[in-house]
C-alpha atoms as one frame of an Amber mdcrd trajectory, in Angstrom:
protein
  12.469  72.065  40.266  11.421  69.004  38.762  10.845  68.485  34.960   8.490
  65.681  34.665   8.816  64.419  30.677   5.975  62.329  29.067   8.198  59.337
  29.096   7.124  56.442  30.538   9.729  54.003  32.936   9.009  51.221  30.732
   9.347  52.813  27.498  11.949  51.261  25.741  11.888  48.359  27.835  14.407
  46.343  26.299  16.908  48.438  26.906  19.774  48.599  29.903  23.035  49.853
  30.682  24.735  49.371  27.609  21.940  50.998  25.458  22.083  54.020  28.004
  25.840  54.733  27.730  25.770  54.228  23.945  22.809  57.393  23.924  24.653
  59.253  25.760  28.323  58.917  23.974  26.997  59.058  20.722  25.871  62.663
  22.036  29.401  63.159  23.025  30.590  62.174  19.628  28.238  64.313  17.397
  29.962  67.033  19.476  33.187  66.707  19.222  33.089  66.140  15.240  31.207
  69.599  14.958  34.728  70.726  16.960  33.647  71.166  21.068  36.877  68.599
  21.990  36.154  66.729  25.551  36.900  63.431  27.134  35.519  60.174  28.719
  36.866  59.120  31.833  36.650  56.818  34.238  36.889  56.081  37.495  35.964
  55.228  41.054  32.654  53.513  39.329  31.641  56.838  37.785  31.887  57.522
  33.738  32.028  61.196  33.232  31.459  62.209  29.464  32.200  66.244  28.801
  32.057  68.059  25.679  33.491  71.611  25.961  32.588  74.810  24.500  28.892
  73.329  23.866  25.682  73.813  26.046  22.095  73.269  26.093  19.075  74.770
  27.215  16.085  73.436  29.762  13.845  72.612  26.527  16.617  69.878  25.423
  16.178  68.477  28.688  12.191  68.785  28.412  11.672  68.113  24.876  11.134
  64.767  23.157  12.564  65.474  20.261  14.206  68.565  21.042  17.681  68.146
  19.198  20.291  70.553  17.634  20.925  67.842  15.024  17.741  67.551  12.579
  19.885  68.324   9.394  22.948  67.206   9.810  22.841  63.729   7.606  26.788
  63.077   9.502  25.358  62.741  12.842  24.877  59.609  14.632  21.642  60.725
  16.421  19.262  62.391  15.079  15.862  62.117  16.724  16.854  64.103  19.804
  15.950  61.884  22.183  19.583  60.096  23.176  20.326  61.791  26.250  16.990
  61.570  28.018  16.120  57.908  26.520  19.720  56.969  27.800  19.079  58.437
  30.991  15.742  56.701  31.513  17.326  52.799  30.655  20.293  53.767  33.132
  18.594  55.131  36.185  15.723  52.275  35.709  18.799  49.807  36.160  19.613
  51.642  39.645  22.263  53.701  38.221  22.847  57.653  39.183  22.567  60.013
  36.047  23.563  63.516  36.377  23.683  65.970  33.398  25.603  69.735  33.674
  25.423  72.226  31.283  25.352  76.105  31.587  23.500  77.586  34.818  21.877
  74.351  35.795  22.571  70.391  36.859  19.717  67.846  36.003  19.339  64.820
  38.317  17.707  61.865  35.938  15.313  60.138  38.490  11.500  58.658  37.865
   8.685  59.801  39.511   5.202  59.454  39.745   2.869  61.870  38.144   0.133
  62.968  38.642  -1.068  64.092  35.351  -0.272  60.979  33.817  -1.072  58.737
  36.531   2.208  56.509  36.369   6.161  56.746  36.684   7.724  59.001  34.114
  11.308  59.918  33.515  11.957  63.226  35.600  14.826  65.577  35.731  15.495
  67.501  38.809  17.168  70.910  38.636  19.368  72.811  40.874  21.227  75.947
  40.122  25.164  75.805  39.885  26.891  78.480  41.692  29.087  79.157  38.418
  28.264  78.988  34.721  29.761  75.776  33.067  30.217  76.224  29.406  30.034
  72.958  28.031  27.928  69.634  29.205  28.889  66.916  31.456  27.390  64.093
  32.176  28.167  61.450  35.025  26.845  58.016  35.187  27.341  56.504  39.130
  27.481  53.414  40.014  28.878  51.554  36.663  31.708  48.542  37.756  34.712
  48.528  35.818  34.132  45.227  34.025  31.314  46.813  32.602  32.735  49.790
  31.405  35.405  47.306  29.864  32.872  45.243  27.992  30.902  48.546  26.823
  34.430  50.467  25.856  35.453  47.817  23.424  31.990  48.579  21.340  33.450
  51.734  20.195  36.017  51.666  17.554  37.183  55.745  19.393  37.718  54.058
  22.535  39.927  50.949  21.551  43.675  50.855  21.667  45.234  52.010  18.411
  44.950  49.615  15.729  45.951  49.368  12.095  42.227  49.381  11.148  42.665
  52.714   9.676  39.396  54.167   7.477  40.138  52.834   3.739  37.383  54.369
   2.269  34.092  56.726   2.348  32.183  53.843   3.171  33.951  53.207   6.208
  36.374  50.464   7.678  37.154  46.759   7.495  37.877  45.183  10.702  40.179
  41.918   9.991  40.787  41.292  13.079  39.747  37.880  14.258  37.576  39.060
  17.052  35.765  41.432  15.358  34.557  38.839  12.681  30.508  39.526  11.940
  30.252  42.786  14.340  28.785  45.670  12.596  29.348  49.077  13.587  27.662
  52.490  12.512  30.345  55.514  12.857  32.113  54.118  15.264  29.406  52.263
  17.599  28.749  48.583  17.735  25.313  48.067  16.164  25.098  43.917  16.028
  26.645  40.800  15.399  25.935  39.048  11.897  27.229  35.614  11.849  27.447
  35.398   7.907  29.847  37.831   7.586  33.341  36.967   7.148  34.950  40.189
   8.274  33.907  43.335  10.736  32.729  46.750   9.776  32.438  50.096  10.997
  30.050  51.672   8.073  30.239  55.863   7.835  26.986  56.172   5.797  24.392
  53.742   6.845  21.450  54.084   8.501  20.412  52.086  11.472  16.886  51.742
  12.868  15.740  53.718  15.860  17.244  51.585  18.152  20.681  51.503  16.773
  20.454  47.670  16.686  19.984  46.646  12.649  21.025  47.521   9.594  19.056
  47.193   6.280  20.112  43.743   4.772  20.397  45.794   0.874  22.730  48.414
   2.871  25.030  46.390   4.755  25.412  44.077   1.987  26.267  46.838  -0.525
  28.581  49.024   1.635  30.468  45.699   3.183  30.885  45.236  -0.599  32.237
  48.459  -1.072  35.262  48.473   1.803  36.454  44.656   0.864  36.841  46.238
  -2.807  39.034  49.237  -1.635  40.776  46.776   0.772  41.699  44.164  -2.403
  42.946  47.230  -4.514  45.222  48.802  -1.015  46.300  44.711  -1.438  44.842
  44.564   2.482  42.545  41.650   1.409  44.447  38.977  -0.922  42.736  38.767
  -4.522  42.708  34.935  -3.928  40.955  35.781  -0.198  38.510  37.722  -2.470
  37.907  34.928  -4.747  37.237  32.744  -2.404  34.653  34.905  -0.621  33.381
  35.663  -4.702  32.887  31.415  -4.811  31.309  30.935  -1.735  28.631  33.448
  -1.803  30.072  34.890   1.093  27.753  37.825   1.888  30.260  40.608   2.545
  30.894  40.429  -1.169  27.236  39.748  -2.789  26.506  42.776  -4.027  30.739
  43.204  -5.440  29.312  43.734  -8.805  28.054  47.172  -7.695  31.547  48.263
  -6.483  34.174  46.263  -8.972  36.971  48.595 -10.449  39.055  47.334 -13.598
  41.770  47.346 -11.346  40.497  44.977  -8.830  38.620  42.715 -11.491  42.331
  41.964 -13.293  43.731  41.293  -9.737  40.474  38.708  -9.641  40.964  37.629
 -12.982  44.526  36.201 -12.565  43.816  34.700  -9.263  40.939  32.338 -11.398
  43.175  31.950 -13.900  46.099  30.806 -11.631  43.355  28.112  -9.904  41.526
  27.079 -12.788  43.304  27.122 -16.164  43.026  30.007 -18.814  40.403  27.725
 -20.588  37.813  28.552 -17.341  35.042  30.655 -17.410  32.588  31.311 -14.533
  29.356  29.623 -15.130  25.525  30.009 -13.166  24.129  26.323 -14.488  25.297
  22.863 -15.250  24.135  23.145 -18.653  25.820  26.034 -18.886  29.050  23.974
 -18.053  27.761  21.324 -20.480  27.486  23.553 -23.642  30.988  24.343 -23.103
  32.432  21.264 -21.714  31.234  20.701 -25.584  34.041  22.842 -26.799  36.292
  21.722 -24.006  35.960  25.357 -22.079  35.856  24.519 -18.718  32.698  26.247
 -16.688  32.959  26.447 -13.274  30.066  27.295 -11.235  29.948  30.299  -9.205
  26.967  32.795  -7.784  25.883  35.105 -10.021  27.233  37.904  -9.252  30.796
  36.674 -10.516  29.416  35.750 -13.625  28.096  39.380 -13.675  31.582  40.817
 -13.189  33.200  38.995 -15.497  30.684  39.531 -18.607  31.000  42.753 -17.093
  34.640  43.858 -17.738  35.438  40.736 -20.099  31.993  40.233 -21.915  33.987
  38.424 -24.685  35.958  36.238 -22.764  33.414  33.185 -23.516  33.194  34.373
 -27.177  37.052  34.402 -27.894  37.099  30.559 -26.066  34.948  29.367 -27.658
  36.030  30.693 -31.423  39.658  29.506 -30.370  38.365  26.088 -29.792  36.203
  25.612 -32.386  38.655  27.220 -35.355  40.130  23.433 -36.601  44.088  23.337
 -37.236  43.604  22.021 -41.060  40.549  21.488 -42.889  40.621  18.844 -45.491
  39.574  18.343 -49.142  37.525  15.542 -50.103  40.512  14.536 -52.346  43.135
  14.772 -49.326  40.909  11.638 -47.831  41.903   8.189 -48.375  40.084   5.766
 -50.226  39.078   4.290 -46.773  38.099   7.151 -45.125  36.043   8.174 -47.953
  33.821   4.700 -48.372  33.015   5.299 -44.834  31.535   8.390 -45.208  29.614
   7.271 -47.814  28.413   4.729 -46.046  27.404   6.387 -43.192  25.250   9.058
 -45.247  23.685   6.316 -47.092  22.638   4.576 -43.935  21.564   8.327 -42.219
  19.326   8.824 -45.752  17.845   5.310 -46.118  16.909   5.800 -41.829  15.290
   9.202 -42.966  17.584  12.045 -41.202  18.314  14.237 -43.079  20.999  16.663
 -43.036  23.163  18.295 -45.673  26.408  17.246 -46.556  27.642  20.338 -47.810
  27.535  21.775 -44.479  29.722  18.961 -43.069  33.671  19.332 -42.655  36.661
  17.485 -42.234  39.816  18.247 -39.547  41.829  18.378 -37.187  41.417  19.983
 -34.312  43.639  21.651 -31.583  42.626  19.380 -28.810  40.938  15.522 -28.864
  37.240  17.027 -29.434  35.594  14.597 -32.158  32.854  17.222 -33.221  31.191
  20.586 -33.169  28.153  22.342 -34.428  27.717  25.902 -35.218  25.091  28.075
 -36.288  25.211  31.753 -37.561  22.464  33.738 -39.252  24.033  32.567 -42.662
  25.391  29.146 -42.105  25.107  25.556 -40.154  28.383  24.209 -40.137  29.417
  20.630 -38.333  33.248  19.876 -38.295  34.557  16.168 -37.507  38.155  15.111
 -36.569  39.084  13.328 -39.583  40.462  10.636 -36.884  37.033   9.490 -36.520
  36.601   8.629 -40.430  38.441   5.201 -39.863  35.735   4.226 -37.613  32.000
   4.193 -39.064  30.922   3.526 -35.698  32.190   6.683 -34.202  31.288   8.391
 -37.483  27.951   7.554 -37.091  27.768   8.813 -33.286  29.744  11.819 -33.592
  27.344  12.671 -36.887  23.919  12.271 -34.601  25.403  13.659 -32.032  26.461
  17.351 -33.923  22.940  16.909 -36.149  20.802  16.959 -33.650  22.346  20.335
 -32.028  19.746  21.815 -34.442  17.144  21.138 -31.749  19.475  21.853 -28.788
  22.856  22.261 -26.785  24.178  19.606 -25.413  22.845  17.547 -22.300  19.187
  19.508 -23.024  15.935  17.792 -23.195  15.521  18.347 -27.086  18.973  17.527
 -27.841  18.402  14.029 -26.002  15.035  13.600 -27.714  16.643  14.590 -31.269
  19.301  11.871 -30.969  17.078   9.303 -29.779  15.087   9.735 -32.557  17.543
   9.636 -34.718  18.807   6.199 -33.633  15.507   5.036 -33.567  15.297   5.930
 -37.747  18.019   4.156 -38.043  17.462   0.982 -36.461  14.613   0.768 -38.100
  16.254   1.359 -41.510  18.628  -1.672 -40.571  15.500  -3.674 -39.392  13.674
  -3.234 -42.738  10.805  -1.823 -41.162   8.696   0.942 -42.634   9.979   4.332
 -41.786   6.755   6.941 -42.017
């Protein structure tokens, strides 16, 4: 009897032997996990797939849609259409598709119909002298370099390996050749070339044709394995860095995923490269501002700078107050004479050039490091420090003084800080000049 199915021959065009076998051993798959063991063999240029234990009716044949596995969010079909779909892209490529299950063997073939008026996927059935309990399906005709080729793009089928499953996301494949591939539960899915490592994901979706993944998925559970690999020490901390630096995309969404345990493991490894005085910055003028208090920023993505303001959200703070706390601060009376007529100088110049500051809020030091100035503002108080190494040179005085005064309009290397000092020098030019200062 034939079952002629409202399936066109050229539906699904795009698809050939590969697609067809992957159908039809993800159905294989889903079966054995809900426990109806089988095997793939092959030989002779014939793949034979059985599940035992399991069967299916005529109207799973018939159907479009027709599946047994509408609510189960585990499976890796679920639209019921892998076996005859499969079945269609194989025997359009010349191959022999035979399917037994229970009292009955279905032939895949295409025929014309008449109701339709064109070739349609057809199933022709004939009656098996004995029940088989289980299904079986046989693909003819398939050379052994292909089935080589298509065996590797299922993690199952592959020769042991120590890619074992390191978390509920799935698995990391390090290997070498597996670098970019994507896998969905086990099946090869696509190859991304800007991912650094392989995956075989447990929980993401894939579109109908089992040949993308959502860019927001991928990106977030990729994110999630390389995490569990760095904290199961799999995946250096310095490997992870590196990756963190570069943008890589296996690692853009980390900030998602990040334990404690795995940010220390981070944390050292940018210490040990960059200096305990580092902190991850997103800007150059972020870098600037604390090049200012001789912090070292080093730019990264965003995403790091996320984690670590994240776990460490006073990292910058503590730098910064460490840096800017001077070793001694002076009393006017601990100044030499010298030092002393300089400053007076210099204040008398700032005042006759019309800048105006106030002198109370100005201090005297030594600092930890060779920084000349600094400027800080709190809700209660402006305060400007200079190195008291600078008050034996009123040209430096003079400099550093501009410099820290016109903070008040903004941080270092911005537009109004420039604009501030500028006219600030221009005041006092013109104060030297004699000309009229309005």
């Amino acid at each position: 009897m034939k079952i002629q199915l409202s399936i066109a021959k050229d539906y699904v065009a795009e698809w050939g032997a590969w697609e067809g076998v992957r159908e039809i051993i993800q159905n294989y798959l889903d079966a054995r996990d809900k426990g109806f063991e089988g095997k793939i063999k092959f030989g002779n240029n014939i793949l034979t797939i059985v599940n035992n234990g399991c069967e299916v009716d005529r109207s799973y044949i018939a159907l479009l849609g027709k599946t047994t596995k509408a609510d189960d969010d585990s499976a890796r079909g679920i639209f019921g259409e892998g076996i005859k779909l499969g079945s269609l892209a194989l025997v359009r490529q010349g191959y022999r598709v035979s399917i037994k299950t229970g009292r009955f063997i279905y032939n895949a073939a295409i025929t014309y119909s008449k109701r339709f008026g064109e070739d349609v996927l057809t199933f022709v059935d004939r009656k098996l002298p004995e029940h088989f309990n289980g299904i079986e399906v046989k693909i003819k005709g398939l050379t052994e370099d292909s089935w080589d080729q298509m065996k590797d793009n299922f993690i199952e089928l592959r020769p042991s390996s120590d890619n074992d499953s390191c978390s509920s996301y799935g698995n990391v494949l390090t290997n070498e050749s597996d670098r970019g591939k994507v896998f969905a539960k086990g099946i090869y899915v696509g190859k991304y070339d800007d991912l650094r490592f392989g995956y075989d994901f447990s929980n993401v979706k894939t579109d109908r044709d089992r040949a993308m993944v959502k860019d927001w998925d991928l990106n977030y559970a990729a994110a999630a394995l390389v995490e569990a690999k760095v904290a199961e020490d799999k995946i250096s901390p310095e490997s992870l860095m590196e990756m963190m630096m570069s943008g890589c995309r296996d690692v853009r969404h980390a900030e998602y995923h990040m334990s404690k345990e795995v940010f220390d493991k981070l944390n050292n490894s940018f210490v040990k490269k960059y200096g305990k005085d580092a902190v991850p910055v997103t800007s150059p003028q972020e870098a600037k501002e604390l090049e200012h208090f001789g912090i070292k920023g080093v730019s990264c993505p965003i995403s790091m700078s996320n984690i670590f303001n994240k776990f460490d959200s006073g990292q910058r703070k503590r730098l910064v107050e460490a840096k800017l706390a001077p070793k001694k601060v002076y009393k006017w009376d601990e100044l030499n004479q010298e030092e002393q007529n300089n400053i007076f100088e210099v204040f008398d110049l700032l005042k006759r050039s019309g800048v105006s500051f106030l002198r109370e809020n100005i201090y005297y030091v030594d600092f930890h490091d060779d920084t000349l100035g600094t400027f800080t503002r709190t809700e209660t108080e402006v305060r400007i420090n200079l190195s008291k190494k600078i008050l034996q040179n009123k040209v430096e005085l003079l400099k550093t003084i501009i410099e820290e005064v016109a903070h008040n309009s903004g941080g270092d290397g911005s537009f109004q800080h420039k604009i501030a000092m500028h006219e600030m020098y221009s005041k006092v030019i013109a104060a030297q000049a004699g000309w009229v200062i309005s």
